[in-house]
C-alpha positions in Angstrom: 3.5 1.8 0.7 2.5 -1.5 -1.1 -0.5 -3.5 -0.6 0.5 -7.4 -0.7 -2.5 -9.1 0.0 -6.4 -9.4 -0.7 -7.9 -6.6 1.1 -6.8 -2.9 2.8 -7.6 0.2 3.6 -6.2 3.1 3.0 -6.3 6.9 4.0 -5.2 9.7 1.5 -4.8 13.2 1.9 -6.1 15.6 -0.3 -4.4 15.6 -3.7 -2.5 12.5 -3.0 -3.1 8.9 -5.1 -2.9 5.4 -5.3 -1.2 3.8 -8.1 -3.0 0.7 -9.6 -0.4 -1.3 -11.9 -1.3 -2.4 -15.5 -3.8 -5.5 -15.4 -4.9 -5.8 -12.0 -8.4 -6.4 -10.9 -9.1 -4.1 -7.9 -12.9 -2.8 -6.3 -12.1 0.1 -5.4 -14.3 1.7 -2.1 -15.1 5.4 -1.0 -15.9 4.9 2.8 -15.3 9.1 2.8 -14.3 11.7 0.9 -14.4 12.3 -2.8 -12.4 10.1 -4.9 -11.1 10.6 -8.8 -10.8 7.5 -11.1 -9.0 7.8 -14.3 -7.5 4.7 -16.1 -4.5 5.2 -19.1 -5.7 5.3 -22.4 -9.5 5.1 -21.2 -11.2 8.4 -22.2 -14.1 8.1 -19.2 -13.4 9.5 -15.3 -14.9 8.1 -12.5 -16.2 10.2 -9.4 -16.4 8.6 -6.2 -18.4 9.4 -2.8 -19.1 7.5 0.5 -20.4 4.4 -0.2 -19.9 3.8 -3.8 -18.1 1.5 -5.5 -15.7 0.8 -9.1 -14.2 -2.1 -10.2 -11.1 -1.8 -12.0 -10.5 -4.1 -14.6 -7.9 -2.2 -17.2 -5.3 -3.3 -19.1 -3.5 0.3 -18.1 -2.2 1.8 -15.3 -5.0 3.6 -13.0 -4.9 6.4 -10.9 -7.0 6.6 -7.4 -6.5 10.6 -6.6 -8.7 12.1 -3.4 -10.3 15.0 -4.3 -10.5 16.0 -0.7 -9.3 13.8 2.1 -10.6 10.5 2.0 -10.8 6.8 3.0 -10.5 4.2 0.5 -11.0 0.2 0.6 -9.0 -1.6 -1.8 -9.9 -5.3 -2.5 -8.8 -7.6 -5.1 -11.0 -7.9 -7.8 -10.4 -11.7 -8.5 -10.3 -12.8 -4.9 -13.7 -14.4 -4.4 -12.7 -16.9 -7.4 -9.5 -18.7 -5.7 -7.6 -16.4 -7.5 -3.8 -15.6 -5.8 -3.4 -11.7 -4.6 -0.5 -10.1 -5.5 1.0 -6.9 -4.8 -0.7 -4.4 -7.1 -1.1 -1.5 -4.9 1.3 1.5 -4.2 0.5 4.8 -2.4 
């Protein structure tokens, strides 16, 4: 799957990911479930729950795993400044 526009959401199965390409501005969402940030060449790991919130703003690629089955809102990071979307998004 790939997300062309400015907003989606997105269920994941245990164990399976989202791929964020290199560069992209994207506020990533737990609306349930556990999620796992981790960004290339970034040594910190960020553990999401419902309701909380990271904005991803990397030069690298990032990875978006559920930790157990969850929900996740995907929204582009630039898109409240008149900024395009693109497709930066795969599952």
């Amino acid at each position: 799957m790939r997300i062309d526009g400015i907003a989606a959401t997105v269920s994941l199965e245990r164990e399976r990911s989202l791929r964020v390409a290199r560069g992209a501005e994207v506020q990533v969402t737990c609306a349930s479930g556990v999620l796992w940030v981790t960004c290339e060449g970034d040594l910190r790991d960020v553990i999401l729950t419902a309701g909380q919130s990271f904005t991803i703003k990397h030069r690298g690629v990032t990875l978006v795993t559920a930790l157990k089955a969850a929900t996740v809102w995907v929204r582009d990071g630039r898109a409240g400044d008149g900024a395009p979307s693109v497709a930066r998004i795969e599952a």
